[in-house]
Residue, then its C-alpha position, 0 to 999 in steps of 0.5 A: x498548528x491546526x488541531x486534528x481529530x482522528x476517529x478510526x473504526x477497526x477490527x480484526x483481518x485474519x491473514x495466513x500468507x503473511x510477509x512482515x517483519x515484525x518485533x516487540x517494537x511493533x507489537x508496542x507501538x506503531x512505527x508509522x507515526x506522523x510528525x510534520x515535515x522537515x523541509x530541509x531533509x528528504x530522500x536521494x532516493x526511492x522504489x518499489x520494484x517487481x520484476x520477473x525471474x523464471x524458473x526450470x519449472x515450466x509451471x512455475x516463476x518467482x516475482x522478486x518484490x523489492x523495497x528500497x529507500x534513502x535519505x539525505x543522512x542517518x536519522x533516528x528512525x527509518x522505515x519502508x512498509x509495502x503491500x503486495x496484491x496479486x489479481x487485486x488481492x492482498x498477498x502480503x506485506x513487508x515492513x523493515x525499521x533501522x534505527x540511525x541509519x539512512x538507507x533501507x533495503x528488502x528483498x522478497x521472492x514470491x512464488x507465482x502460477x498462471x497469468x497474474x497482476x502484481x501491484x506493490x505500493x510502499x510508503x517511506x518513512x524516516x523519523x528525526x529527532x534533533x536535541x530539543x527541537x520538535x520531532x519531524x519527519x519524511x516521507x514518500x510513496x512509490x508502486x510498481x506493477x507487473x503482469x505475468x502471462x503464464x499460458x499454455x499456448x507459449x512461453x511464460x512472459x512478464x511486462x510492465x507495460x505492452x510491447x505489442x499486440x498480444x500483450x496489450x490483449x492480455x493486460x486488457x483481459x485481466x484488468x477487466x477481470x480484476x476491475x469487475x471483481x473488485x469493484x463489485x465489493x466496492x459497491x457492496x461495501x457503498x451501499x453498506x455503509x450507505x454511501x453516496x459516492x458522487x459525493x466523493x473521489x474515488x481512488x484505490x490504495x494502490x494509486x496512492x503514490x501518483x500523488x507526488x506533484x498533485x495533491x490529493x482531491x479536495x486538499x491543498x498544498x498545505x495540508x496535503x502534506x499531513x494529511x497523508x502522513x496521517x493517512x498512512x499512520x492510520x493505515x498502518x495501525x488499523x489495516x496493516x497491524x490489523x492483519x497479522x492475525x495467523x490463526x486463519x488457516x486459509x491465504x488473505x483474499x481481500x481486495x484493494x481498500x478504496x479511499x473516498x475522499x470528500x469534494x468539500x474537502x472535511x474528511x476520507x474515508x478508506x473502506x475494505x472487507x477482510x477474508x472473513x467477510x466483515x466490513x471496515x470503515x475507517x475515518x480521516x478528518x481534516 
């Protein structure tokens, strides 16, 4: 097997409105590891989902955030770790291991105001260990999204995709919005680490589980496979380990990551500015 250097540049995320679940094991050693691929185990299933529930309060609604996963039989380590941003904003994160089990379930509530978008991705992981044989593993991505239209004007309303005319008017409104906020810090961040991105395909981390029968730009079918898993190993020990520092006494404002992926296809990269205002780049060579 192909002999692959990682170099990932990190540094602290501070995050006041955290959800995690987080024990000894975490702070030890990252779950998230990459083996290659059994081909002959995977999953009968799994999801992200959001969906709305309303609440007495006119003002107020709840999003129920909810990660779940099954594979083909118990194995010796299985985990589901999700991203919630609202407006493009990270909100928090969940992350649940078992051990010799094979399904994974969590459930969140999250407390919601005004018109919002809500934007989940997961990754899916199961770890299996066989006697002597090489460790090997699975893995899959899933995502979600919901806008909530919480206007003075009438009833609190949620969709995932327009149903008519009024909500197609509001989908296109915050995601103008979002997309202007978001990739202005995209473009900063660019010209920072002095990037030129005609070099690269743009994709954010919350478009991460379209990747399911295309590969991603620049791989191929064999490779793509580890490339991922190794993606989502370093994403998880630099950027989701990175944000569990509680000492900030204000709630987490950074914006989607933005992964560029090299049209030669040699490496990605994955760059975001954490609430404090500093800049990270972190990068993959295949």
């Amino acid at each position: 097997m192909k002999k692959v250097w990682l170099f990932w540049v990190l540094g602290p995320l501070a995050l006041a409105i955290i959800i995690a679940l987080y024990t000894q094991y975490f702070q030890e050693e990252s779950v998230v590891k990459y083996f290659p691929l059994d081909e002959e185990r995977g999953f009968s299933k799994f999801a992200t989902t959001l969906n709305f529930s309303a609440q007495e309060d006119a003002d107020e609604y709840e999003v129920l955030w909810d990660v779940s996963s099954e594979s083909d039989g118990p194995m010796y380590l299985r985990q589901d770790v999700s991203l919630l941003y609202v407006n493009g904003r990270l909100k928090g994160v969940v992350s649940k291991w078992e051990e010799n089990v094979s399904e994974i379930k969590k459930e969140t509530s999250i407390h919601g105001e005004d018109s919002q978008k809500y934007q989940a991705i997961s990754f899916h992981h199961g770890e299996i260990h066989e006697g002597d044989d090489p460790i090997k593993s699975i893995q899959a991505t899933s995502k979600d999204e919901l806008y909530v239209i919480d206007s003075p004007h009438s009833s609190t309303t949620a969709f995932k995709k327009p149903s008519d005319p009024e909500e197609e008017e509001w989908k296109e409104r915050l995601d103008h919005t979002i997309t202007q906020q978001i990739e202005a810090q995209w473009e900063e961040l660019l010209r920072h680490y002095q990037i030129q991105k005609d070099n690269y395909t743009l994709v954010p981390l919350t478009e991460l589980a379209d990747f399911k029968e295309k590969t991603f730009p620049g791989t191929t079918e064999e490779n793509f496979a580890r490339i991922k898993g190794q993606l989502w190993e370093g994403l998880y020990k630099n950027y989701i380990l990175g944000i569990s520092d509680t000492k900030s006494s204000h709630p987490i404002q950074s914006y989607i990551p933005l992964i560029l992926f090299d049209k030669n296809g040699k490496h990605l990269m994955v760059l975001y500015e954490d609430d404090t205002g500093k800049k990270h780049q972190l990068l993959q060579y295949y």
